[in-house]
C-alpha positions as CSV (number, residue, x, y, z in Angstrom):
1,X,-59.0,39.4,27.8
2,X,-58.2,35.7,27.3
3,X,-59.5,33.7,24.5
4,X,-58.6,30.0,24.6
5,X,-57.6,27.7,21.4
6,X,-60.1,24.4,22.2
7,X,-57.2,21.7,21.3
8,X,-57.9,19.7,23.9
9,X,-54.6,18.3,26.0
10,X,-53.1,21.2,23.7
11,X,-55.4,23.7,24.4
12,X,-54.0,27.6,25.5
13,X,-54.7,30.9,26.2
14,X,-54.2,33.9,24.0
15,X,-53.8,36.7,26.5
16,X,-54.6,40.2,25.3
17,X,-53.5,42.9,27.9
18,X,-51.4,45.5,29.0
19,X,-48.5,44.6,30.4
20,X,-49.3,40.6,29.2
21,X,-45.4,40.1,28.7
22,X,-45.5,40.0,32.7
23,X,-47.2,36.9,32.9
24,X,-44.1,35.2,31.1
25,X,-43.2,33.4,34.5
26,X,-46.3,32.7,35.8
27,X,-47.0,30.7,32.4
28,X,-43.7,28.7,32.7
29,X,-43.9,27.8,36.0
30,X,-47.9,26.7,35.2
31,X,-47.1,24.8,31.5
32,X,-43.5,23.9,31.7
33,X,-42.8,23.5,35.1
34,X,-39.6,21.4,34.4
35,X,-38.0,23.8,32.4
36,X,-34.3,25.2,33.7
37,X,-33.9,27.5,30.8
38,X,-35.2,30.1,28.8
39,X,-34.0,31.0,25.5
40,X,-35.7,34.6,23.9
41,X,-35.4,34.9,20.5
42,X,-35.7,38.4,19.0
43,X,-34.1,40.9,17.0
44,X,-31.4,43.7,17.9
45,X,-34.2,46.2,17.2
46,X,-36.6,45.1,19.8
47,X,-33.4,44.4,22.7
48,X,-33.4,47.9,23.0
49,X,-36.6,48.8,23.1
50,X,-37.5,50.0,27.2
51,X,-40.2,48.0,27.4
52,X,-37.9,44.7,26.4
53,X,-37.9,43.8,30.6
54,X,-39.3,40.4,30.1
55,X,-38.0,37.9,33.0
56,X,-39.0,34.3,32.9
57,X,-38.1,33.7,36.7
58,X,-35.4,30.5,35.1
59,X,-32.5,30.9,33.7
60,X,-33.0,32.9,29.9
61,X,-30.8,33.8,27.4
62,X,-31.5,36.2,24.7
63,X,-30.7,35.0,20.8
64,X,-31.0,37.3,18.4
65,X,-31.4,36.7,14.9
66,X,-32.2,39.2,11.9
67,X,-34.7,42.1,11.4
68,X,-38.2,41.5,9.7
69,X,-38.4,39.3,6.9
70,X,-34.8,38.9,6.8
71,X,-35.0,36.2,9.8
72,X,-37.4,34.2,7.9
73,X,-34.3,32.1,5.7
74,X,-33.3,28.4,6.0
75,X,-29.9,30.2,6.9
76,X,-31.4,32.0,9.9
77,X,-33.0,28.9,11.0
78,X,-29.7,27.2,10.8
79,X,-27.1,29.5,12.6
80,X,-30.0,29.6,15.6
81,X,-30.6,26.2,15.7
82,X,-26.7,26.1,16.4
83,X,-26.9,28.8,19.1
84,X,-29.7,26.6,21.2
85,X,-27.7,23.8,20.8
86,X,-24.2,25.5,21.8
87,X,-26.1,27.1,25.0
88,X,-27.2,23.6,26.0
89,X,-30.8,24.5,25.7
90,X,-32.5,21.2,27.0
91,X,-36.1,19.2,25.7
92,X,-37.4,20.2,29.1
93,X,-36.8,24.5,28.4
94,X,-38.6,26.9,26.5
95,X,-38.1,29.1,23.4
96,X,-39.7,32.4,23.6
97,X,-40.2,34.7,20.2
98,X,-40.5,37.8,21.0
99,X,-40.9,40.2,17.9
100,X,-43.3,40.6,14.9
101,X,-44.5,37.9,12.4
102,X,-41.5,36.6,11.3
103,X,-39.9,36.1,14.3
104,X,-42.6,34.3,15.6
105,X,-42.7,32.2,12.6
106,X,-39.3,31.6,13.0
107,X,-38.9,31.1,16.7
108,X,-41.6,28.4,16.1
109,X,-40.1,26.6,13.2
110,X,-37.3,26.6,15.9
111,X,-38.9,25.1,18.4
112,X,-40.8,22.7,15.7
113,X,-37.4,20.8,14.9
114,X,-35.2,21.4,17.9
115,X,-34.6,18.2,19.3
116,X,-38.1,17.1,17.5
117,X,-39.5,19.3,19.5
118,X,-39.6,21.7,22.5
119,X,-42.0,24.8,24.5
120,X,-42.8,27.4,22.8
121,X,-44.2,31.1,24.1
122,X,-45.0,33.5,21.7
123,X,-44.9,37.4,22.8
124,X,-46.0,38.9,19.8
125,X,-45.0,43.0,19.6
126,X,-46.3,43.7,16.5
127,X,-49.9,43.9,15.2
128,X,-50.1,41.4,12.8
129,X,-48.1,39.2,15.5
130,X,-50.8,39.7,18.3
131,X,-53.9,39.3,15.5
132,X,-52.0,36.6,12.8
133,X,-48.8,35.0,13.2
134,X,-48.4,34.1,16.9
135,X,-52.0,32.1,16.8
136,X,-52.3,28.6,15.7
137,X,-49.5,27.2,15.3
138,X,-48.1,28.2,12.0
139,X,-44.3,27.8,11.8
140,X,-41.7,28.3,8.9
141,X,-39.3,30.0,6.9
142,X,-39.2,31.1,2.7
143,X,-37.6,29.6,0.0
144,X,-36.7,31.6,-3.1
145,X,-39.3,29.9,-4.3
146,X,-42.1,31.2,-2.7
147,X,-43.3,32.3,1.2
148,X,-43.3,29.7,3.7
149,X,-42.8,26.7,1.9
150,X,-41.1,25.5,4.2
151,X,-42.5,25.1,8.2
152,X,-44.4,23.2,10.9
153,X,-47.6,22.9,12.7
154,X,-46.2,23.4,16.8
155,X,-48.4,25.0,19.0
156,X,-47.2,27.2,21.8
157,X,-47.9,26.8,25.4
158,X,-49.7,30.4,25.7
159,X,-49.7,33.6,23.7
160,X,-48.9,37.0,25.5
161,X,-50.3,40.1,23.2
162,X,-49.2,43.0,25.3
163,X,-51.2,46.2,23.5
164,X,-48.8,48.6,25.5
165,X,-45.8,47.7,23.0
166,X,-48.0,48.5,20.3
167,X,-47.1,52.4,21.6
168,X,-43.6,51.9,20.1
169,X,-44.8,50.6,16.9
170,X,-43.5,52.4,13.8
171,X,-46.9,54.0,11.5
172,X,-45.6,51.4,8.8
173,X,-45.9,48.5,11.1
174,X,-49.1,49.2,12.3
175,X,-50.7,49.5,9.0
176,X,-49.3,46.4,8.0
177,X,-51.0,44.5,10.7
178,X,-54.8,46.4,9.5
179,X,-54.0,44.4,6.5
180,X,-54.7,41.3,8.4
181,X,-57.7,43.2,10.9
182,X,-59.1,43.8,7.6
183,X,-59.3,40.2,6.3
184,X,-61.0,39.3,9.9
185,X,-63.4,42.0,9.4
186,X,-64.4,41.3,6.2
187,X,-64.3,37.5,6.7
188,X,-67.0,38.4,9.7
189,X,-69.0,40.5,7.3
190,X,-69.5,43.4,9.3
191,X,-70.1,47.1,7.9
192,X,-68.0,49.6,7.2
193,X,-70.1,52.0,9.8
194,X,-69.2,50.0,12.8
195,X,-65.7,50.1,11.8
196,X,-65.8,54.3,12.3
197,X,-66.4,53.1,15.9
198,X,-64.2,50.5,16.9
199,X,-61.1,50.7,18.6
200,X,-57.8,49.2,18.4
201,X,-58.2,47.2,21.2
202,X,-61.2,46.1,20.1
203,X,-59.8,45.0,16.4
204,X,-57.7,43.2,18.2
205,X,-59.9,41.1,20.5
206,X,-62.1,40.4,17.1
207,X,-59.4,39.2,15.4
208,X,-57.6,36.8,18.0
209,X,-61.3,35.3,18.4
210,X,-61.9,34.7,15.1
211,X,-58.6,32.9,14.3
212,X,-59.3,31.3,17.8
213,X,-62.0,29.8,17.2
214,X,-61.4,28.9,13.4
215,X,-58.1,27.0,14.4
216,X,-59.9,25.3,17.4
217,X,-62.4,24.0,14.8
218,X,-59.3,23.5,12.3
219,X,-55.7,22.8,13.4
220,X,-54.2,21.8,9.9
221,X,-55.9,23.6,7.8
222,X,-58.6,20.9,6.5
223,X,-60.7,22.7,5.7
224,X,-62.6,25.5,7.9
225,X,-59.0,27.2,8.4
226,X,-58.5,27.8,4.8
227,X,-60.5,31.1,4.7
228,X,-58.3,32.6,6.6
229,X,-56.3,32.6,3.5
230,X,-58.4,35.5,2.1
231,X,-56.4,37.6,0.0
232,X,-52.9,35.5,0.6
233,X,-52.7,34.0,-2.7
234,X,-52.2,37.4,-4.5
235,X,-50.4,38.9,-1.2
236,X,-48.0,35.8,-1.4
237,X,-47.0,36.4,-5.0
238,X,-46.6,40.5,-4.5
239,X,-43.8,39.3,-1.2
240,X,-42.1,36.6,-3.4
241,X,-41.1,39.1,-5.9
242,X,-41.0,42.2,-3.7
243,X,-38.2,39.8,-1.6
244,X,-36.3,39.8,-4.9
245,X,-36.0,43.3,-4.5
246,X,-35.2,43.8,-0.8
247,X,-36.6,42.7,2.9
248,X,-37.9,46.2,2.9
249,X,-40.2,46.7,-0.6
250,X,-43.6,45.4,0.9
251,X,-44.8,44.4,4.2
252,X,-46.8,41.3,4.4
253,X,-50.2,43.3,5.5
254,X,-49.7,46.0,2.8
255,X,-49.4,42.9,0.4
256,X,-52.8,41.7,2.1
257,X,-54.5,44.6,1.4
258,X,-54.0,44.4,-2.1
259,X,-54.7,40.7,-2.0
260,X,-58.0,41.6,-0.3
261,X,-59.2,43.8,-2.9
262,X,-58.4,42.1,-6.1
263,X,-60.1,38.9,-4.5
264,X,-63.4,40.4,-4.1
265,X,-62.6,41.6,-7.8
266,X,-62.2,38.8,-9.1
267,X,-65.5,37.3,-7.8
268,X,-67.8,39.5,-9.5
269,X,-65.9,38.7,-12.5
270,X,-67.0,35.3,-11.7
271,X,-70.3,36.1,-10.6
272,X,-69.9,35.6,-7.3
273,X,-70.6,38.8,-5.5
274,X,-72.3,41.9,-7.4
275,X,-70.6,45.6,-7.5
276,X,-71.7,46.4,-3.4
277,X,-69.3,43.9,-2.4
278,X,-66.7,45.4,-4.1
279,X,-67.8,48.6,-3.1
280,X,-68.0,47.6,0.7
281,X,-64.5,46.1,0.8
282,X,-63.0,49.6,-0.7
283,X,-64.8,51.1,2.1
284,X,-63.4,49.1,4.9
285,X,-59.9,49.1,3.5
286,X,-60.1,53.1,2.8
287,X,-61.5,53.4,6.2
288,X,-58.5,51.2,7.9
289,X,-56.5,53.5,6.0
290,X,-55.0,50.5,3.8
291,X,-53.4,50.9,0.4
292,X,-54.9,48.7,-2.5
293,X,-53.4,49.9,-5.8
294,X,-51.4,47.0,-7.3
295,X,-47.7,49.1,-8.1
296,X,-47.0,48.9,-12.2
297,X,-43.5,47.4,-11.1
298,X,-45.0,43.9,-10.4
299,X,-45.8,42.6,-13.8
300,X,-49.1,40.3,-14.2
301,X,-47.7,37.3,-16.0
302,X,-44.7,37.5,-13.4
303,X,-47.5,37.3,-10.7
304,X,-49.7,34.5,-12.1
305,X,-46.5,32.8,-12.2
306,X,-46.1,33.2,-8.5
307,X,-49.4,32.4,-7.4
308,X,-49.3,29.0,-9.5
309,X,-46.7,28.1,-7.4
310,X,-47.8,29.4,-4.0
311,X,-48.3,26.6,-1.3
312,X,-52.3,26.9,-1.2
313,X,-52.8,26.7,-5.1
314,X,-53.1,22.7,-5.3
315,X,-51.3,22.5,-9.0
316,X,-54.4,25.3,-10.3
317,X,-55.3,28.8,-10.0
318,X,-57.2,28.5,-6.2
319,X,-59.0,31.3,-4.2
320,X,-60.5,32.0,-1.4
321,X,-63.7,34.4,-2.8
322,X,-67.2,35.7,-1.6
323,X,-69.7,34.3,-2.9
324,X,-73.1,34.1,-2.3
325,X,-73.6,31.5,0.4
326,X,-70.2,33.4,2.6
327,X,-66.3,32.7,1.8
328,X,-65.0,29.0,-0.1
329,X,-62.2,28.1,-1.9
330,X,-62.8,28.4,-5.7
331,X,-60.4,26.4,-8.1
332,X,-59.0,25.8,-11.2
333,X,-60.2,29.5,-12.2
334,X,-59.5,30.3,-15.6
335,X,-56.2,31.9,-16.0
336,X,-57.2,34.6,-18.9
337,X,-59.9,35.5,-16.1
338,X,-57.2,36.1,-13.6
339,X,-54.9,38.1,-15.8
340,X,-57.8,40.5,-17.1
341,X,-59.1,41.0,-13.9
342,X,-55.1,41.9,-12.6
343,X,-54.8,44.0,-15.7
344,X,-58.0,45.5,-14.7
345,X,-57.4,46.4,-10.8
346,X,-53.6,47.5,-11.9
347,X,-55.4,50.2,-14.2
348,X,-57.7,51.5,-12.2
349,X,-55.1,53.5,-10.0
């Protein structure tokens, strides 16, 4: 399946295949004809995997910088922005990312502010890589502060989702990524008995069209693109302080589930949506097999803290909520509303 991003002389293909890492060289040689070199960035992980055969047909270099959320620091940015420039890596080549979210955020931040600017080719191997973070041009790193504060808008030449990679995908992973195949399903508004039916594949190709098309409509984030936010503001708080504790505590899907189901929580408490809603996003997370109960450890006044300062929150408490005419952004929400709804949703498990 290809699904093309509509960005005019920008415009590219998101391939969704077996065996899509193949089509590496044939993109090159189409996109970025003048290209010499190839650098792949990955992690020491995914070099080992057997399916990690990918050939360019130019000259390539592998670069390979931390696992996970580890990569995504100003550090990591740094020491592989040195490695481009010691290997001579030219405005005419490519970068290549080649690993789950954060390496693709990373490898595009990369290729963002390398020389102002070069290819990029993102070969997503996880699932919320293939349905998220390798689409629309999304780049950047954290800051203690707070997830992706700092980043780019760079989009890539093409995107390669090769499904057969998924096979080597740890359980943990692929949960993670439901977390964002849930927010696409439940953006869509389709029920939870069609999700009993659907197959991975097939989550996969609704998701990359979704985001697709929402992107093509909304590079920047002006407004359409927004809603694809569902559930990050909470999610985004829940990493920042699970990152205090370790790269390890929370994956950024598990922390969308959560986000997912506290959203919809918080708009019946404002009126928004009545108790079916909430009742029909349970259902489609339970049946994704997602995890929604918020962990005692992560205390609520910590969290409002976080989300006050998250990058979406425009100096107020902002959401993205049902409502009754589909998804918006609701703001300046009262912030005893917030808390007693947290207090609420961190009780009821």
């Amino acid at each position: 399946m290809n699904v093309t991003v509509e960005l005019e002389e920008r415009s590219y293909d998101v391939v969704v295949d077996v065996d899509a890492r193949h089509q590496l060289g044939e993109l090159i040689k189409r996109r970025a004809p003048r290209a010499k070199s190839v650098a792949l960035v990955t992690s020491p992980s995914l070099v080992n995997e057997t399916w990690f055969d990918i050939e360019s047909g130019r000259d390539q270099a592998v670069f390979l910088v931390p696992e996970g959320e580890s990569a995504k620091t100003l550090g990591s940015l740094e020491e592989l922005l040195e490695a481009l420039a010691q290997g001579r890596l030219s405005r005419d080549d490519v970068i290549v990312g080649v690993g789950g979210g954060a390496i693709c955020d990373l490898a595009g931040f990369a290729a963002a502010t390398y020389l102002r600017g070069v290819a990029l080719v993102q070969i997503p191997t996880s699932l919320v890589g293939q349905v998220d973070a390798a689409i629309g041009g999304k780049t950047g790193v954290n800051l203690r502060a707070g997830k992706n504060l700092v980043g780019a808008f760079h989009q890539p030449l093409g995107v390669l989702c090769d499904t057969s990679v998924l096979d080597t995908l740890p359980e943990r992973e692929r949960k993670s990524g439901l977390g964002e195949v849930a927010k696409c399903w439940l953006l869509e508004g389709r029920p939870v008995d069609e999700l009993v039916t659907t197959s991975l594949s097939s989550l996969i190709e609704l998701s990359v069209r979704l985001k697709a098309d929402v992107v093509s409509n909304d590079e920047r984030e002006g407004g359409l693109r927004v809603l694809l936010n569902y559930g990050h503001t909470l999610a985004h708080a829940l990493e920042k302080l699970s990152l205090r504790r370790g790269p390890d505590e929370l994956r950024h899907g598990e922390a969308v589930a959560i986000g997912l189901a506290f959203a919809v929580r918080l708009a019946k408490e404002l009126d928004l949506v009545g108790e079916n809603e909430v009742a029909s996003h349970d259902a489609v997370l339970e049946q994704l097999g997602l995890v929604t109960d918020l962990p005692a450890r992560y205390d609520p006044e910590e969290l409002l803290e976080a989300m006050g300062h998250d990058k979406k929150a425009h100096h107020d408490l902002s959401f993205v909520l049902p409502g009754p005419s589909g998804f918006a952004v609701v703001s300046d929400i009262d912030e005893a509303k917030v808390r007693d709804v947290l207090e609420r949703f961190q009780g009821e498990r």
